[in-house]
Structure formats: structure tokens, C-alpha cells
N, C-alpha and C positions, 0 to 999 in steps of 0.2 A: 504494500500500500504506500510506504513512504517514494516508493521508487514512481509511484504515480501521481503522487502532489509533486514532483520535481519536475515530471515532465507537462505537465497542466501549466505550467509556474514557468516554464521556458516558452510557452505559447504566449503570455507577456513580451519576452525579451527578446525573440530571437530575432528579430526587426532589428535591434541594435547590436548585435553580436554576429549575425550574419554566418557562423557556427550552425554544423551539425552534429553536437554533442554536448546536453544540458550540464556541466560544469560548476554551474552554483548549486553550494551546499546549503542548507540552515545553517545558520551558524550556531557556535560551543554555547553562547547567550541565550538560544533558542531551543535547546532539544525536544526531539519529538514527544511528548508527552504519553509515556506507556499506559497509563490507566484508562481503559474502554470501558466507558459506561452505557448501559443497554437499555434501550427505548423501544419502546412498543414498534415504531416505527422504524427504526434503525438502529446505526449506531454511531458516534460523533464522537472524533480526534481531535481534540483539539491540538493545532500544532504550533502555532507564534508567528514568529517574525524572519526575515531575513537580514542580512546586513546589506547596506547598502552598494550596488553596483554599478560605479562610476564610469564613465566612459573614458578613462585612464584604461581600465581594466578591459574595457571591448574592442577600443580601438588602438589597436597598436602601430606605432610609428615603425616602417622600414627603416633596418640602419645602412640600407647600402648608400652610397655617395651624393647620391642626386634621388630621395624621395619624394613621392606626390605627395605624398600626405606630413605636414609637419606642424609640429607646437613650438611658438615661440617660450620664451622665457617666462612669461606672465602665465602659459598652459592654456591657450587659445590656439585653435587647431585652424591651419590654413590649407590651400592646395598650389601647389607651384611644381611646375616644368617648365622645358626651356633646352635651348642646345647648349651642350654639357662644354663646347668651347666655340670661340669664334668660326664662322667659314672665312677664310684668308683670302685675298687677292693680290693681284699687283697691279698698280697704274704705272704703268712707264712712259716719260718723255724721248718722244721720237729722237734718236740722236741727228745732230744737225751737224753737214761738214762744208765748208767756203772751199770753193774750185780755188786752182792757183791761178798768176794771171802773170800776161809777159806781156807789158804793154812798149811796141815802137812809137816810136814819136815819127813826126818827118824832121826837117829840119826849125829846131827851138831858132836861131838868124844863120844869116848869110850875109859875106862880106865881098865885094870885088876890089882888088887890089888895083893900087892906080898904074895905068897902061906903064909908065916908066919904071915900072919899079919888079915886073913881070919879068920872071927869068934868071933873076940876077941875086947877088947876096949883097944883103945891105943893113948891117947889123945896126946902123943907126934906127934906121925905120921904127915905128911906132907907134899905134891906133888903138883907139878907146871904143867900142862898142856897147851900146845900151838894150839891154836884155830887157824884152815886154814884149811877149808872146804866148799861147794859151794851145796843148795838142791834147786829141781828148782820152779819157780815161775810162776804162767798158770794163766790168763784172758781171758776170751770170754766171748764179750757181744753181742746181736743185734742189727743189726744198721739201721733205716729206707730206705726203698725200696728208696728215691728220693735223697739219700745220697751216692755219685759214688764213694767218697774216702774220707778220714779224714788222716790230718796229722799233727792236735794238736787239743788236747780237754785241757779246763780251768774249774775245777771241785772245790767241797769244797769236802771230804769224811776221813772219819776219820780211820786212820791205827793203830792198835793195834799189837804190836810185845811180842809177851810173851814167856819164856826163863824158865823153869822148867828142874826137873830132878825127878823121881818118887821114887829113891835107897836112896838120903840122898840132903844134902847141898853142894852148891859152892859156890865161891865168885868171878864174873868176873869181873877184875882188868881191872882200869881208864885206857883208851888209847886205848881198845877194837874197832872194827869197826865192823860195818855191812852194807855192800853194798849193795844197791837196785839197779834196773836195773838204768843204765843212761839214758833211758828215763822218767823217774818220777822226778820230782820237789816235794821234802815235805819240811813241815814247822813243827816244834813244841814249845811248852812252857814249856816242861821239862826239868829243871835247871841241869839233871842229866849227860843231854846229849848234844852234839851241832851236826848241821848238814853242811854239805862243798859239794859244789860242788851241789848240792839243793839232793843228795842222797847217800851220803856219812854220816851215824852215828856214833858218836867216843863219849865215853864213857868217861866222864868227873871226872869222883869219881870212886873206886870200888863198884861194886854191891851185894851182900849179898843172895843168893837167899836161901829161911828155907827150910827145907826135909820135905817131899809134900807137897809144895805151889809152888807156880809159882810165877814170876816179870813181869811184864807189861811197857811197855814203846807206852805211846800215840804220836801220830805224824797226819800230817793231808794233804794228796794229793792237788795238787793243778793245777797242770801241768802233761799232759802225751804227748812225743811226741810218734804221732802212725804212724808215716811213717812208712810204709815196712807191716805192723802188718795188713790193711785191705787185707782180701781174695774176690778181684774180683766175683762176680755174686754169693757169699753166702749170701752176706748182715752182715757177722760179724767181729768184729774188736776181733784177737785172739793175746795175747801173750803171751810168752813162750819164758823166758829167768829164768837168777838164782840168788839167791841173795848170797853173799861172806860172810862168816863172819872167822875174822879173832882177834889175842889174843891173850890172857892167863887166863889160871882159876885155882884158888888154890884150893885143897883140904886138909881139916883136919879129924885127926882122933878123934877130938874133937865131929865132927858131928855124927856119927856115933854110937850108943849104940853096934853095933858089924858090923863089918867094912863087907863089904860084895865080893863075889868074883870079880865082872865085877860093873862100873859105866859108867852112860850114862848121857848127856846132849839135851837135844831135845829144836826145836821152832817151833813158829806158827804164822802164819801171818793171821791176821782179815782185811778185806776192806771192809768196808760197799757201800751201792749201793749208787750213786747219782746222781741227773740231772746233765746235760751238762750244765756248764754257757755259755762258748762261745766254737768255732769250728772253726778250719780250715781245709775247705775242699770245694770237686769239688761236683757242688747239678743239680738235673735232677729237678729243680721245674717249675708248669707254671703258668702264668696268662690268662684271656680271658674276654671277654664283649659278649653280645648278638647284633644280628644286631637291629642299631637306626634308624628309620623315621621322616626326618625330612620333612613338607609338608609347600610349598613357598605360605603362604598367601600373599594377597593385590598386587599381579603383573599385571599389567597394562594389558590388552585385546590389545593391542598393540604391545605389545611385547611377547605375547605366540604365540605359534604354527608360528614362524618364523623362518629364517634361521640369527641368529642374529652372529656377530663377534664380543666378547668385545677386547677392545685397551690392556686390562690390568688385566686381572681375577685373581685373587691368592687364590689360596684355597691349607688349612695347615688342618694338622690333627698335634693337638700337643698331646704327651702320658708323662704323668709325671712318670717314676720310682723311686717309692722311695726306692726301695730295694735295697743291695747291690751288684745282680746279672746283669751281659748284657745280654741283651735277645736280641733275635730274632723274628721280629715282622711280621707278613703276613694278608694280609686283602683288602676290595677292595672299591671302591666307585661306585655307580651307580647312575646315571641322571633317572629317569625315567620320560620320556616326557609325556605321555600319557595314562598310563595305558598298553598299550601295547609294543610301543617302545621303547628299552634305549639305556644310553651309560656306560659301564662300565670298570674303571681304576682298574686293580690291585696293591696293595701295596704290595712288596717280600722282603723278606728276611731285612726289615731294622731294623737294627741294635740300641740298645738302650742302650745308656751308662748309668749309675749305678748313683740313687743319684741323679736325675736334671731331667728337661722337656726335651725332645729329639721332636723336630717340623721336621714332612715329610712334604715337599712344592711340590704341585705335579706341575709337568714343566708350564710355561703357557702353549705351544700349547696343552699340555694336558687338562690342566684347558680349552682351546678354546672348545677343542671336548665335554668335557662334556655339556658346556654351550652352543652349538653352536643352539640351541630352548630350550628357556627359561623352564624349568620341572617344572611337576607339584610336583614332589618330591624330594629328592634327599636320598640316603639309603646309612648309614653307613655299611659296612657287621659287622661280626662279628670279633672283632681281636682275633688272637692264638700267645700268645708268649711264648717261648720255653726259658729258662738259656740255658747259657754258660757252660757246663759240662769240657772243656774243663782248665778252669781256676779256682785255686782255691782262695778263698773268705772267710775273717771272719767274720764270722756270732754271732751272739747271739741266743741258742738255744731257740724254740718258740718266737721268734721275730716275727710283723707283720707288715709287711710294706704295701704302699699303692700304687698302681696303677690305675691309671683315664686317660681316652681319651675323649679329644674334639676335636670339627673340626670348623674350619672357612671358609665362601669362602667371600673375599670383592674384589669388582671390582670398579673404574671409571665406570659414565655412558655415557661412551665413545665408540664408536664403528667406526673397520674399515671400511676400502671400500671392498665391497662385499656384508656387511649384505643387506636385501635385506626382509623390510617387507609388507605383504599384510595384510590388517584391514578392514573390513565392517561395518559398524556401522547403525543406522537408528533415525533419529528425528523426533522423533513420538511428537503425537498432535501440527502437524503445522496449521490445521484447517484454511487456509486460502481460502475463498469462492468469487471468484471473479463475481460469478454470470452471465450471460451471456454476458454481455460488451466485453468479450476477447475473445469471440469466433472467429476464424479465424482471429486471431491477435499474435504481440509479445511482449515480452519483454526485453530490452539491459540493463544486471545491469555491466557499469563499471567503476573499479576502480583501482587503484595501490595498491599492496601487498607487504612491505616494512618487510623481513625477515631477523631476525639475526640467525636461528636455523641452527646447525651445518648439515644439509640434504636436497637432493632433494623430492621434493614431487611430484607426479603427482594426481589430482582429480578427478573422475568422479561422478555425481551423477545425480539420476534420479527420477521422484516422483513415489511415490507405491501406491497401496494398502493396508487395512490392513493384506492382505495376503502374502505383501511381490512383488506382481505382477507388473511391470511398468504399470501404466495409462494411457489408450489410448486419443491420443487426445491433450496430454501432454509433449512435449519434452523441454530439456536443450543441448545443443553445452558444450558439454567436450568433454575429462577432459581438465584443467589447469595445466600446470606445470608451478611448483615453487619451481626455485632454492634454493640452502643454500646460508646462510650467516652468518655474526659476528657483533657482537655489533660493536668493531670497524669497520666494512666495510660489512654494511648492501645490499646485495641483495633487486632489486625493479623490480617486474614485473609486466608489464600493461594487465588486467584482464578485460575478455569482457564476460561474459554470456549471451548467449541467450535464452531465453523462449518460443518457438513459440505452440500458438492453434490453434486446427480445429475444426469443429462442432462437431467432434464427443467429446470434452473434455467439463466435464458436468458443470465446474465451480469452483470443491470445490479441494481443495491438501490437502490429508489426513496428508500426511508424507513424507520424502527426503529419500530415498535409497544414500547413502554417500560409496564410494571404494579407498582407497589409498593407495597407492603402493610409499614405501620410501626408498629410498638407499643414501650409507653416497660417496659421490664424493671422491676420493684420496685424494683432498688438504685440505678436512675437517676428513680425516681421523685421531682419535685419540683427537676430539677437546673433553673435558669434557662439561657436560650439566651443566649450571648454571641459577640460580636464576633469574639473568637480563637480561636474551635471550628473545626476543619476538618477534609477531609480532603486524603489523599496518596497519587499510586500512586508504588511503588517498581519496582524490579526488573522490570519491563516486557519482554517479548518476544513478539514473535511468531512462530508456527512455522509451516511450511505443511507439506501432506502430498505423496504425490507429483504432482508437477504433469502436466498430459495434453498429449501435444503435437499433438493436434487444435486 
């Protein structure tokens, strides 16, 4: 008999234990009370109380690394998943290289020697020439396809200016200039020369150049501004401007072994090729992730396949940019319930600032729908993000930055009024064999049910077979409903089961068919689930009716 008030007694609970194995005792405070006293009508045990059974004690926390189910510090129970580490990326800057350049000049002047002086050596001779002339200066290089425009490159490359004459000697006199285009920035270490304005060359000493040899003057790029210079959907950065040079140059008849009719002065400009150190400009690049599955172990049979309302769901996808573009992010989330059914959030067009984690929170009521039946999965899609072409951005060329997506959803285990769930469960090996004594008889088990749990419960249960079939012969009087309640202001409802048999019921109760149907009341709408909620039976008895002595 005791083994049958425990199993009646787990028809209470098993909604919150989710167990097929009734496990609570009476407790040592409570023993069954042995003395049976004999009534006309039956016979009546009185049995007590139970100790209280906390939901510390039902619900147990997974200790693996990453739990659905977890209590904070305070012993309020929440739900949280999430990818266990970032999805990683790389955003890379297109590496940018400058073609070399050999630029010929024609002739910077020209001189015609006076008819008498043609032919002959005449070391006295002597003539000033004034330099102000202009030959022009061409660059085109290739510029990567994801590169919409450049409107400063920061280069090392070394510029070789060389200044010859093929007919004899000159000597160009200190103060001389040579203008490079105003967009170049050079630098040099030749003491010969100083540089103004970062492209302006002004000739510090006179120059000496021997009849057929050339002067060389090294210098070294470092800067180009190329506003204006990219062509739109060729992909190349061309310019085409001139360089000025401007002076005086002496001539002697010293140099000359016989002076000749015409003298010419020529230059030549060398730029070797180089990588791009840094870049400003507007970049088409992208980043993306493949879709993630993430699959909700260890949820409760209690709460799948319901119509559930959490009080407070948040679920965040955070995307780290570490690049220095804003992107444009699009991507979606899917609930899937079942295999078949889902529910899917689009994520559009959001927006990712440069350099920092950028968190999309998607709304609660959003967050509601996706969770509104606990999934058996939840699917990250794929994300696609596009740069900002629009804006320009200095970059480091071949730089790689990093981009990673996670997602979170943590919610209270709190739910509104509406949720609304249905649970079947069964406790199997009750094996209780009453033998024929109860044939055409019953049984009254009652008792007070003293609940702090934040919802209404309604019970019904029935005894089966092992096939699941109710057993003839064998009834229970449900269901029971049982209010919500709070630790402070515990709900107490007076609980009468009945058990009645007929001849046809063979004696033995394999197992309890258990149905519960749970909805959260409005004024427990929102309460969080904690540690110290429980419940309690009191006042416990059982009665039997008259027993058959067949």
C-alpha cells in the first residue's frame, strides 16, 4: 500500500521532474503510520507529510562547458546557447604595385655656335645659356579590380634624374630647378641638391657634366597624390603631367677639341617599380561565413513541441570588424522546430562600423516568434558583407584584417500568460499487485498540495498497459488542478483521488499514463524560475472502501 500512495503522489510531480521513477520518499518526520483502524466502510492510513521538493532537486544543471540550462549566483534559472567560439574571417587589402617608368625627354635647349667659331679650338670662348623649358612626364600602372578609386598612394621607389649632352661639356650653375609634378612628394640625400615644397629640386653647387658622360642625381618617391589620375572602369591609375626645369648653363670653348655647329642638353627620368605601403582610397572588398548549426541539447521534454512565451529572450549576433572598411551586413536566422517546421528572421542591410564588434539584437517580439516552440535547432545563415565603396579609407596595402560572427540567445526562465504546454509522460515499473482484495472496491488518496511554482497545472492520469492502453477494470477521478504560487504566498489545494475497481480489473498496475496541461496565469506572468520554488504534500491519507474477501 505505501508503494501506492508514492506512486499517486508522483502523479503531482512528475510534470516537474520529467523522471520515470517516483524517487521521493516520506520523509524520517513523516513515517507511515502503522496502526489501521477498521471502519464499517473501510479502512484509513493515515500517512503525513512530505518534505519539500525544490526544483534544485528536479532540475538539474548540465556540467558540460557550454549548458542550456543554467543558474546564476542568486539560483534563478536561465536558458542560453550560442557558438561555442567565433566563425573567423579575413578581409584583405588588395596588394597595390607602381609600374617602373623611363621617361626620354627631347631636347631640355639647344644652342648654335657662332659660324666663326665652328670647327676650330678656342679655349677663350664662353656662353651663358638660360634653362626654361617643360618635357612631359606619363605613368600608368594597374590597379586591382576591388580598388574603385585611389587618391594617395605612400611608396619607397627610387628616382634617378640624369642630365647629359652627347656634342661636348656643360656646367649647370647652383640655383638651377627642376620641377616634378606637384603631386609627388621626394626625398633625397644628395648634398648636391635640396628639395622645397616635397618636389621642387634646386641645385645647391654648380654641376660639371664631362663630354659623353652623363650626371645622375638620386632622389626617392614617397608620396603621390592621384586624385583626378584614376580612369573609372579601366582599372588604371595614368598620369600625364611635365616636369619644368629651369637655369643657366655655361658653356666653354675649353671643352671642346673643335667647337661644333649646334649643342644640345637632354634628361631622363628612371622610376623604379614599387609596392604600395599605404592607400587612400574607395575599395569594393567582401567578407562572408558559411551557414552555422547550432543543435539545443539537454531541453527539457517539457518544454519542446509547445506553444511557449519567454518574458524576456535576447538573442544578439555580434560581428567583430577588424578592418578598416563599413560594411554592409545581410543574413538571416532560422528556428527550426522540427525538422520540418521553422521560423525565420532576416538580418538586412546592417551596417558595420570599422575597427570594433558591431552587436545586431534582434527585437524581443522577434526573439518571441522564433522561440515561441522551443527548436530543435537553430541555423545561423550565411552572412554576405559588402564595403562601403562609397567612402574613402586608408589602408595598408596587403593588410589582413579579421572578421568573426557569433551569436547568442539568453533568456529568463520566465514565461508569459498565454504559453500554454501539453507533456505526457508515463511511470513505468509501478508493479503494484493488489491481488484480488480490491476487486469491486476503491481507493481515496487525499491530500493538500502546497505550490510555490510560478503556473497552473491541470492532471490527469490513468493506469496502462504496456502498450500504452488504459486498463480495464481500473479507473482514477481527474484531472486535478493546481494553481500557481510563490515562495512568499504559496498556493494550497485540497486533492482527493479516486481509484475505483471492478471485476473485470485483474489486480496488478503495470504503469501510470501521467497528461499535463500548464499555463502561466497573468499575475505570474514574467515571474523567473528559481532554485527555492517547490512543492509539498501535507496531510496525506489514504482510505480504502470496502475491501472483498474473495
Amino acid at each position: 500500500m505505501k508503494k501506492l500512495i508514492l506512486v499517486l503522489a508522483a502523479c503531482t510531480m512528475a510534470f516537474l521532474t520529467g523522471c520515470t521513477d517516483p524517487n521521493y520518499q516520506i520523509d524520517d518526520r513523516h513515517p507511515v503510520n502503522q496502526e489501521v483502524r477498521l471502519f464499517e466502510n473501510g479502512i484509513d492510513f493515515p500517512v503525513g507529510s512530505t518534505i519539500p521538493i525544490h526544483l534544485s532537486d528536479i532540475i538539474k544543471i548540465d556540467e558540460s562547458e557550454n549548458p542550456l540550462l543554467r543558474m546564476d549566483a542568486n539560483g534563478y534559472y536561465s536558458l542560453h546557447f550560442g557558438s561555442s567560439e567565433p566563425i573567423t574571417r579575413s578581409v584583405s587589402v588588395p596588394s597595390v604595385r607602381l609600374s617602373s617608368i623611363a621617361a626620354d625627354t627631347d631636347l631640355l635647349t639647344t644652342y648654335e655656335f657662332p659660324s666663326g667659331e665652328v670647327g676650330t679650338y678656342n679655349p677663350a670662348f664662353s656662353e651663358t645659356l638660360t634653362l626654361d623649358s617643360e618635357y612631359p612626364f606619363s605613368w600608368e600602372t594597374d590597379i586591382p579590380s576591388e580598388v574603385v578609386s585611389i587618391s594617395e598612394v605612400t611608396v619607397e621607389s627610387t628616382v634617378d634624374l640624369f642630365l647629359s649632352s652627347p656634342e661636348g661639356a656643360y656646367t649647370i650653375k647652383q640655383g638651377s630647378t627642376i620641377v616634378f609634378p606637384a603631386t609627388m612628394t621626394l626625398t633625397t640625400a644628395d648634398t648636391r641638391i635640396s628639395i622645397t615644397d616635397g618636389h621642387t629640386v634646386t641645385l645647391l653647387q654648380d654641376v660639371h657634366i664631362d663630354y659623353g658622360s652623363n650626371t645622375s642625381f638620386r632622389l626617392t618617391l614617397t608620396h603621390i597624390d592621384t586624385e583626378g589620375y584614376f580612369q573609372p572602369g579601366t582599372g588604371k591609375v595614368s598620369i600625364n603631367e611635365n616636369v619644368r626645369v629651369t637655369g643657366a648653363v655655361t658653356i666653354s670653348g675649353a671643352d671642346f677639341n673643335r667647337i661644333p655647329s649646334a649643342f644640345g642638353i637632354y634628361a631622363k627620368v628612371n622610376v623604379s617599380g614599387a609596392e604600395v605601403k599605404e592607400l587612400v582610397g574607395r575599395f569594393n572588398v567582401t567578407a562572408s561565413t558559411n551557414t552555422v548549426t547550432y543543435t539545443l541539447e539537454g531541453v527539457p521534454e517539457s518544454l519542446r513541441n509547445n506553444d511557449i512565451i519567454l518574458t524576456d529572450p535576447s538573442l544578439s549576433v555580434t560581428i567583430y570588424n577588424g578592418s578598416p572598411f563599413k560594411f554592409t551586413v545581410n543574413s538571416n536566422i532560422t528556428a527550426d522546430i522540427d525538422g520540418i517546421n521553422s521560423y525565420t528572421m532576416d538580418i538586412t542591410d546592417f551596417v558595420l562600423a570599422p575597427g570594433k564588434s558591431n552587436v545586431f539584437s534582434l527585437p524581443k517580439e522577434d526573439a518571441k516568434y522564433l522561440t515561441q516552440q522551443v527548436p530543435l535547432r537553430f541555423v545561423m545563415g550565411a552572412t554576405s558583407a559588402i564595403s562601403d565603396s562609397s567612402t574613402p579609407v586608408r589602408v595598408s596595402s596587403d593588410d589582413v584584417y579579421t572578421y568573426s560572427v557569433e551569436y547568442a540567445f539568453d533568456a529568463p526562465l520566465a514565461f508569459d500568460s498565454g504559453t500554454d504546454i501539453h507533456y505526457t509522460t508515463t511511470i513505468e515499473d509501478v508493479k503494484v499487485d493488489l491481488g484480488n482484495s480490491f476487486k469491486d472496491s476503491n481507493v481515496a488518496f487525499a491530500f493538500d498540495l502546497i505550490n510555490t511554482l510560478p503556473f497552473n497545472l491541470d492532471v490527469d492520469c490513468s493506469v496502462v498497459d504496456s502498450d500504452g492502453k488504459p486498463l480495464d477494470g481500473v479507473m482514477i477521478n481527474s484531472p486535478a488542478t493546481i494553481p500557481a504560487g510563490s515562495i512568499s504566498s504559496p498556493s494550497t489545494t485540497a486533492i482527493n483521488l479516486d481509484m475505483s475497481f471492478t471485476n473485470a480489473f485483474g489486480g496488478f498496475i503495470p504503469r501510470i499514463m501521467m497528461f499535463f496541461h500548464g499555463t502561466v496565469p497573468a499575475e505570474y506572468s514574467g515571474v523567473v524560475w528559481h532554485k527555492d520554488q517547490y512543492v509539498k504534500i501535507e496531510n496525506a491519507s489514504i482510505h480504502t472502501g470496502p475491501i472483498s474477501s474473495k
